[in-house]
ROPASE-996551 format. One record per atom (N, C-alpha, C): residue in one letter; x, y, z. Coordinates in pm, whole numbers, padded with zeros to 5 digits, always signed. Example, Ala and Ser with C-alpha at 12.3 -4.5 7.8 and 13.67 -1.06 7.14 Angstrom:
BEGIN
a+01319-00569+00780a+01230-00450+00780a+01320-00330+00780s+01285-00225+00708s+01367-00106+00714s+01290+00003+00787
END
This chain:
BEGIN
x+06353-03691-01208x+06383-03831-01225x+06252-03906-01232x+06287-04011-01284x+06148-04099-01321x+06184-04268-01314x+06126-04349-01278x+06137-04443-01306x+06023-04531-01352x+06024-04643-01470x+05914-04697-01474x+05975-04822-01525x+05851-04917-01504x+05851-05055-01497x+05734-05095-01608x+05847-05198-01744x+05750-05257-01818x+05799-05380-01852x+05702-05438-01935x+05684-05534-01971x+05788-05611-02088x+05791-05754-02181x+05934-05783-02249x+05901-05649-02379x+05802-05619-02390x+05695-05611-02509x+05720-05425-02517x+05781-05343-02374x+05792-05257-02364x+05656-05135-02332x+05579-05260-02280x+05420-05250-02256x+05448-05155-02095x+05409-05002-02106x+05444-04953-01954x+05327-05012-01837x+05359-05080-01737x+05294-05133-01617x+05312-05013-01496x+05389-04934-01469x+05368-04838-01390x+05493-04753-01384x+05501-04606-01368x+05596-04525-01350x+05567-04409-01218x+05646-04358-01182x+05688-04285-01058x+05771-04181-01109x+05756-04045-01042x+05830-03909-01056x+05850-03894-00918x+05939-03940-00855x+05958-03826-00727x+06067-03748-00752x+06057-03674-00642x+06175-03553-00626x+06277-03622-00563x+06400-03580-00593x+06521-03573-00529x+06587-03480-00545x+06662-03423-00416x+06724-03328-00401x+06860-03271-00505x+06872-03374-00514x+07023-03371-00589x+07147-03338-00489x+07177-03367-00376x+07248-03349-00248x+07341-03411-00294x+07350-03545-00397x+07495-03611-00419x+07501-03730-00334x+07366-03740-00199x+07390-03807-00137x+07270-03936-00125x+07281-04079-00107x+07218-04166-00155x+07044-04128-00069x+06946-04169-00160x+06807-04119-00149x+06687-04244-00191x+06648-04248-00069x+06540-04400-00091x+06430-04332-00184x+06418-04439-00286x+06282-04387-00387x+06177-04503-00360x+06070-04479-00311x+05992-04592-00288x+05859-04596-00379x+05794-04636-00421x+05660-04653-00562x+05596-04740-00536x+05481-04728-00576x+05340-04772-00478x+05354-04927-00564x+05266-04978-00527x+05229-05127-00508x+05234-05154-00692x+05305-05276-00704x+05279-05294-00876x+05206-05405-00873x+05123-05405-00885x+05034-05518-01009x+05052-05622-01102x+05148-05695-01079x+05207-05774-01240x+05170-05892-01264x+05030-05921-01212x+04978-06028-01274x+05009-06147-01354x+05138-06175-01297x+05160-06269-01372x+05292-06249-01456x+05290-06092-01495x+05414-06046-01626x+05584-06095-01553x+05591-06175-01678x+05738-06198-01599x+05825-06229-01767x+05897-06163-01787x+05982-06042-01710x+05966-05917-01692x+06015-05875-01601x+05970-05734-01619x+06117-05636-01614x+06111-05492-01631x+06197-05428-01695x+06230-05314-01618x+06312-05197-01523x+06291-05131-01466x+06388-05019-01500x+06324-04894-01533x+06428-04799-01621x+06437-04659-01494x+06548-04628-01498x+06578-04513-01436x+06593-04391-01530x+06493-04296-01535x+06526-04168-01653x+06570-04034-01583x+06637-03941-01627x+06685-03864-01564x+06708-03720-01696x+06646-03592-01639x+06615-03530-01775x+06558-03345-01696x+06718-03274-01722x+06694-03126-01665x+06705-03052-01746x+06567-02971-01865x+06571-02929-01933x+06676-02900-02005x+06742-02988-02085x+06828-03007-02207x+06925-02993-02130x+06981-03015-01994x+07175-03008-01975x+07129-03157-01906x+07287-03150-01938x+07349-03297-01912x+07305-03301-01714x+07286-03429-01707x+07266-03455-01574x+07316-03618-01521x+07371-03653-01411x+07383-03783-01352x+07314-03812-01276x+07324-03960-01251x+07231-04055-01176x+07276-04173-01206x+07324-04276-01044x+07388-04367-01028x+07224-04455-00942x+07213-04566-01021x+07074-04648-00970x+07182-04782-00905x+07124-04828-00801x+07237-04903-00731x+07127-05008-00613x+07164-05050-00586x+07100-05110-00449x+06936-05157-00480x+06905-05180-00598x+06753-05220-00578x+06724-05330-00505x+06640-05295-00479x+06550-05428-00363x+06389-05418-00466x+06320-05523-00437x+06211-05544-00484x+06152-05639-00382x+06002-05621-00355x+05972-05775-00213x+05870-05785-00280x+05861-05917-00252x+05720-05994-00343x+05633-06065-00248x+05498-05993-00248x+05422-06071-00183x+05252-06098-00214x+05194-06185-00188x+05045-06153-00253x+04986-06198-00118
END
C-alpha cells in the first residue's frame, strides 16, 4: 500500500509505503511531516497493488493536524 499527497496540478508533494498486515483489522498509517508551503488544495490518494491480483482497501477515518 502506498499513499501520496499532491498538488491541484497532480504535482507529487510526498508519498509513504508502509506495511500492513492485511489482518482485515483497522491499522494506523502515520507519514512524516508534509511541507505544503502554502499548496492549497491538496489531494490524498490511497494505492493498493499485489502483483497483478485483485486486492481491497477501505481508507476511512483520516485525521490531518496542522501546525507551524
Amino acid at each position: 500500500m502506498s499513499s501520496e499527497l499532491s498538488d491541484a496540478n497532480g504535482h507529487l508533494l510526498s508519498s509513504t509505503y508502509p506495511w500492513l498486515t492485511g489482518s482485515g483489522a483497522y491499522q494506523v498509517v502515520n507519514t512524516a511531516r508534509w511541507t505544503l508551503n502554502g499548496v492549497n488544495p491538496v489531494f490524498v490518494k490511497a494505492i493498493i497493488g499485489a502483483n497483478g491480483s485483485s486486492r481491497f482497501i477501505r481508507l476511512d477515518d483520516m485525521t490531518t493536524q496542522c501546525y507551524w
